[in-house]
N, C-alpha and C positions, 0 to 999 in steps of 0.2 A: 111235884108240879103237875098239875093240871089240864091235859091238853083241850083246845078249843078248837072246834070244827071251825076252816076257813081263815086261822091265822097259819102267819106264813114263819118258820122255823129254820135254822140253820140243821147240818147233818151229817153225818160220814156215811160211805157206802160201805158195809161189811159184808156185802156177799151179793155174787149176781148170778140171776138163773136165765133158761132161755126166756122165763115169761115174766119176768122183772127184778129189780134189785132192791137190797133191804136195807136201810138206811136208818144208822143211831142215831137216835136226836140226842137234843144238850142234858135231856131230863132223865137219858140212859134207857129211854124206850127205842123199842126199833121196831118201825112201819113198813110197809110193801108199796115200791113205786112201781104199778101195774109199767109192761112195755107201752101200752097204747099211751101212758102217760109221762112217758122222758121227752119227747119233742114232739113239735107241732108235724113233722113230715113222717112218712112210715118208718119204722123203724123194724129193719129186718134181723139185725143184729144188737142187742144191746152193748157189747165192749165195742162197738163204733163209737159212741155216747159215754159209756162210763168205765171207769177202771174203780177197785177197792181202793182204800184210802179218801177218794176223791170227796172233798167239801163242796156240797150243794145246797141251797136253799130250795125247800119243799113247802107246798102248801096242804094243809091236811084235812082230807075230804070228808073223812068218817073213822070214827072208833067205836065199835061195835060189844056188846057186852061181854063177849070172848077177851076181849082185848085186843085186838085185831087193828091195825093202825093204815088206815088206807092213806097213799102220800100222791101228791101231781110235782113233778117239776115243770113242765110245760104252765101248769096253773101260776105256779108260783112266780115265773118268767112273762106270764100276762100281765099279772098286777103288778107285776113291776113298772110293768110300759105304762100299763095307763096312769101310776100315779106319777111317771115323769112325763113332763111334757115338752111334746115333741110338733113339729111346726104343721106336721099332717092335721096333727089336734083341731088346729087353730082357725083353718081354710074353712069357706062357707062352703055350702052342701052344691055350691055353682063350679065354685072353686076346684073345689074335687072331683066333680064332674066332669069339668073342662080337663081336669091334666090327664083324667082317666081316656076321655079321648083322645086325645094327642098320643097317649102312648101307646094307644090301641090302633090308631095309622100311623103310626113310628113301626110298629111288628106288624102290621099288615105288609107295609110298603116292603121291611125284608122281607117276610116271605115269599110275593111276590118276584122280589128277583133274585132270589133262591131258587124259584122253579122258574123261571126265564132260563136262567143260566142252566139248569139240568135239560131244558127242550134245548137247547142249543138255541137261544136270542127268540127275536119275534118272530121273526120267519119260520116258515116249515124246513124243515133239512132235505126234503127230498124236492124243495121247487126244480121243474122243468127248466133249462137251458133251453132258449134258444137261437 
């Protein structure tokens, strides 16, 4: 079998290092899922993310004339999304505009009284009595 740059493959994890895990495909080949490539957030630890055994869909970024099998799962968890469609998809560019401000004075507003409440309210703590 064939591999094709950019199609997305199913896979088992047979081995993980600190700077990423190696992953059997169906075809009996096994690629390298760099760390920077298991999820979208930092990933300081790969066994937070993967254990051996573990069935994951990869997308595969390059095969190099070594043989050398480069894999993403975070790639392969994009194109997922965008070929399902989801109701963010749908919103006009106003639309999503608009929520993105709301949410933006929705966590202003806690912050705000998040640090109200560490000065101890609106007042000063030390006002004069008199």
């Amino acid at each position: 079998m064939s591999l094709v740059v950019g199609a997305i493959v199913e896979g088992v994890v047979t081995g993980i290092t600190h700077f990423g895990a190696f992953v059997q495909l169906a075809s009996g080949e096994t690629g390298l899922v760099h760390i920077s490539e298991v999820a979208n957030t930092y990933v300081k630890d790969i066994n937070d993310h993967l254990q051996k055994k573990d069935k994951v869909k990869v997308k595969i970024l390059s095969v190099d004339s070594n043989g050398k099998i480069g894999l993403s799962i975070k790639q392969a968890l994009e194109e997922n999304r965008r070929g399902s469609h989801n109701k963010n998809s749908r919103l006009s560019f106003e639309d999503k505009l608009s929520k993105f401000f709301k949410d933006s004075d929705e966590r202003l507003q806690d912050l705000r009284r998040n640090t109200e409440s560490k000065r101890g309210g609106r007042g000063s703590p030390y006002r004069a009595h008199i």
